[in-house]
C-alpha distance (Angstrom), angle and dihedral (degrees) to the residues before:
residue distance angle dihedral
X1 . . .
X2 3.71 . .
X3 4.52 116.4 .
X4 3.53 113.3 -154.7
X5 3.77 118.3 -110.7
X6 3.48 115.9 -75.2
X7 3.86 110.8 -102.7
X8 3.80 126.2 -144.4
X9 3.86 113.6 -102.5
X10 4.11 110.1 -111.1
X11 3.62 108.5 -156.1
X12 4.09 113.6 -150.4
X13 3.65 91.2 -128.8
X14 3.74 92.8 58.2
X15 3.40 98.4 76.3
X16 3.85 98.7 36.3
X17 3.16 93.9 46.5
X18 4.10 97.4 58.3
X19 4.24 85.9 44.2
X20 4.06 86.1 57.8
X21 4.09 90.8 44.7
X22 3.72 89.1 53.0
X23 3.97 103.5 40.6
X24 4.43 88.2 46.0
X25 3.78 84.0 48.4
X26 4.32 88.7 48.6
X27 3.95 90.9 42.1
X28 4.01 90.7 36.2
X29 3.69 92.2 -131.4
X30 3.72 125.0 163.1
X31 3.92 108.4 -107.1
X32 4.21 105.3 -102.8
X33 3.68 107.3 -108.6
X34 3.77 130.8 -175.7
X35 3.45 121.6 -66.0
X36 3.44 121.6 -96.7
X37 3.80 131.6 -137.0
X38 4.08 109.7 -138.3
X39 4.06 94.6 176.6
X40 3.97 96.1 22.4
X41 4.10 98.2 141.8
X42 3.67 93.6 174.1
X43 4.15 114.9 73.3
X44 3.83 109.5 -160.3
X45 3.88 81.0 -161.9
X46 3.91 110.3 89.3
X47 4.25 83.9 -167.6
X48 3.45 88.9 50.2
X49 3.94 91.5 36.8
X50 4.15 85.1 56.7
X51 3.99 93.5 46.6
X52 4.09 93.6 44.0
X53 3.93 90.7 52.0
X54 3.98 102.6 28.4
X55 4.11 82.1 94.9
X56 3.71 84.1 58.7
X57 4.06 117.8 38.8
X58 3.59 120.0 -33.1
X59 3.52 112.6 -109.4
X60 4.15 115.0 -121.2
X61 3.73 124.6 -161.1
X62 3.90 115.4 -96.5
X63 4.54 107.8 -93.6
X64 3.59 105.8 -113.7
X65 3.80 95.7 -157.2
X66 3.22 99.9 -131.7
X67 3.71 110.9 137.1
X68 3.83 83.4 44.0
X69 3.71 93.2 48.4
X70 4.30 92.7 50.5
X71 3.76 105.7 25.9
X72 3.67 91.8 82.3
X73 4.21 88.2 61.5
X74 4.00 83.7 53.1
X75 3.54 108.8 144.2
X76 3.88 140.2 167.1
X77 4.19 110.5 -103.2
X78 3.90 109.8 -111.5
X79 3.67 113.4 -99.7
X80 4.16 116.1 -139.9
X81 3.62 112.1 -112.1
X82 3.75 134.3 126.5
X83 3.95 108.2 -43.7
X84 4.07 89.5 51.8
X85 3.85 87.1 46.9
X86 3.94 86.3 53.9
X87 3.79 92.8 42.0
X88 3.49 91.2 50.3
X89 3.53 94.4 54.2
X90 3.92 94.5 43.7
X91 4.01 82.7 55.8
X92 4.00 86.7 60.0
X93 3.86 103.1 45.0
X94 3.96 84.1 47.2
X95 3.77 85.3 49.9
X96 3.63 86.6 48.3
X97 4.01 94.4 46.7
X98 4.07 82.2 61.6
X99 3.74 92.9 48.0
X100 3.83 83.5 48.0
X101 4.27 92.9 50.9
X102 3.63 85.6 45.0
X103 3.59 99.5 54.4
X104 4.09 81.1 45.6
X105 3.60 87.8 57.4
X106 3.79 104.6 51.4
X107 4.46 114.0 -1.2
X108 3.48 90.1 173.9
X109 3.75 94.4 48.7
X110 3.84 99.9 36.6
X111 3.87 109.1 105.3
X112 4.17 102.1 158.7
X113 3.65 84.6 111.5
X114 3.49 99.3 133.7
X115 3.98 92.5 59.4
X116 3.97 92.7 46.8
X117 3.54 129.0 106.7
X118 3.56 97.0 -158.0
X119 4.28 132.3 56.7
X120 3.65 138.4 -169.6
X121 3.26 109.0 -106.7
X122 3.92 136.7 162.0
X123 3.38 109.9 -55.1
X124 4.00 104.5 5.7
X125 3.77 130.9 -31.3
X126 3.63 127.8 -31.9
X127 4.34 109.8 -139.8
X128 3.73 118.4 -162.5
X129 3.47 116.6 -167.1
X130 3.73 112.9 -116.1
X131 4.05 122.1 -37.0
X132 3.55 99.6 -72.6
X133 4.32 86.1 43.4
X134 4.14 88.9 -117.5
X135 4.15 115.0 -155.5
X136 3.82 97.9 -102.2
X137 3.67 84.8 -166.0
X138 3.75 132.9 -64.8
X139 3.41 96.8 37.0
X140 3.70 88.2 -60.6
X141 4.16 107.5 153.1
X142 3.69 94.3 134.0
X143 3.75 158.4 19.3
X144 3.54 147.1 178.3
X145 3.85 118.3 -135.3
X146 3.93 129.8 -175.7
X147 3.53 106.2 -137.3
X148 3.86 139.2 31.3
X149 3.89 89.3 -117.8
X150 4.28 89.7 65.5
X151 3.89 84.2 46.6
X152 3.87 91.9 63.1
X153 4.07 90.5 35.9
X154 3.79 83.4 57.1
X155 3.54 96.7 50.6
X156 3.75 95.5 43.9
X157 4.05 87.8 51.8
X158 3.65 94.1 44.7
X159 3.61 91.9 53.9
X160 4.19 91.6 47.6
X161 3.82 78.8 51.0
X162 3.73 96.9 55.8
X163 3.44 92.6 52.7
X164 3.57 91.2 50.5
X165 3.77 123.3 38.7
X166 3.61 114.1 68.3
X167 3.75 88.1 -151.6
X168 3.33 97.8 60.2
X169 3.92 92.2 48.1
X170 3.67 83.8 52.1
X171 3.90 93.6 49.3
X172 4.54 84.2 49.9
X173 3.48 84.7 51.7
X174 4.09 100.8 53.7
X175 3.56 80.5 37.7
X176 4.00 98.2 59.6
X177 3.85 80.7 43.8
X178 3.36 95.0 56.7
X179 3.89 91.6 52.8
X180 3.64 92.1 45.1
X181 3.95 95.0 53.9
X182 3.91 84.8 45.9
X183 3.69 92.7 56.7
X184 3.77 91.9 36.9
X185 3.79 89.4 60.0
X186 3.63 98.3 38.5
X187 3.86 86.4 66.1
X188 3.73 98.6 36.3
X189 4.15 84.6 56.9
């Protein structure tokens, strides 16, 4: 397919504007110019609005109030210690509850495996507890269940548990450190 050469844009103006040039130059008329404003007390111009007054008081941007507005909901930044650690793993056995009501919903379907605490295994449902299969207390780090029912009884318990048993809150919180030190010396290598 062949284009056609590309032409040269003509602007309108072009032409009328050389045919006024040359009849001002024949008349000797001074080129037309904006109009100016001789009493004009209002500048549209905030540059030129700072220039005309800087003579008189220098103009200051308008306080936004917001350090007044905020520093009344001032407040100290919450430090992590035990009741996060708990939260945190309440947040994961509810996350786990889901995973649980979505297996429910569709087994053959289900394929978030990988995040699950729980497995079918021979003869029920094998439950670890947490990722890193934490001692929930007498040697407790696993258990195999028959039915889906025991699996959310479980999780239910081990959450009362958390909340609890100071050993097992202790036994999160090596846990998280653990984790941390992993990650910490992942990046360091």
């Amino acid at each position: 397919m062949r284009t056609r050469p590309a032409e040269q844009a003509k602007s309108i103006w072009g032409s009328f504007a050389s045919d006024l040039k040359q009849s001002l130059a024949e008349n000797e008329e001074p080129a037309v110019s904006a109009p100016v404003r001789e009493h004009c007390t209002e500048v549209s111009d905030p540059v030129q609005a700072i220039a005309a007054n800087h003579d008189e008081v220098s103009i200051s941007p308008p306080r936004s109030g917001f350090v007044e507005k905020w520093a009344a909901k001032r407040a100290e930044k919450p430090k992590a210690g035990a009741a996060d650690m708990v939260a945190t793993f309440l947040r994961r056995l509810e996350r786990q509850k889901t995973l649980l009501a979505e297996f429910e919903a569709d087994p053959s379907g289900f394929n978030s495996w990988r995040s699950a605490w729980f497995r079918k295994v021979n003869g029920g449902f094998g439950i670890s507890i947490g990722y890193d299969r934490i001692d929930a207390g007498g040697g407790l780090r696993y258990i195999v269940v028959e039915t889906l029912r025991d699996v959310s009884e479980f999780l239910d318990d081990l959450g009362h548990h958390a909340q609890t048993d100071k050993n097992f809150q202790r036994a999160l919180s090596e846990s998280r450190s653990r984790r941390a030190g992993r990650r910490v010396g992942a990046t360091a290598a």
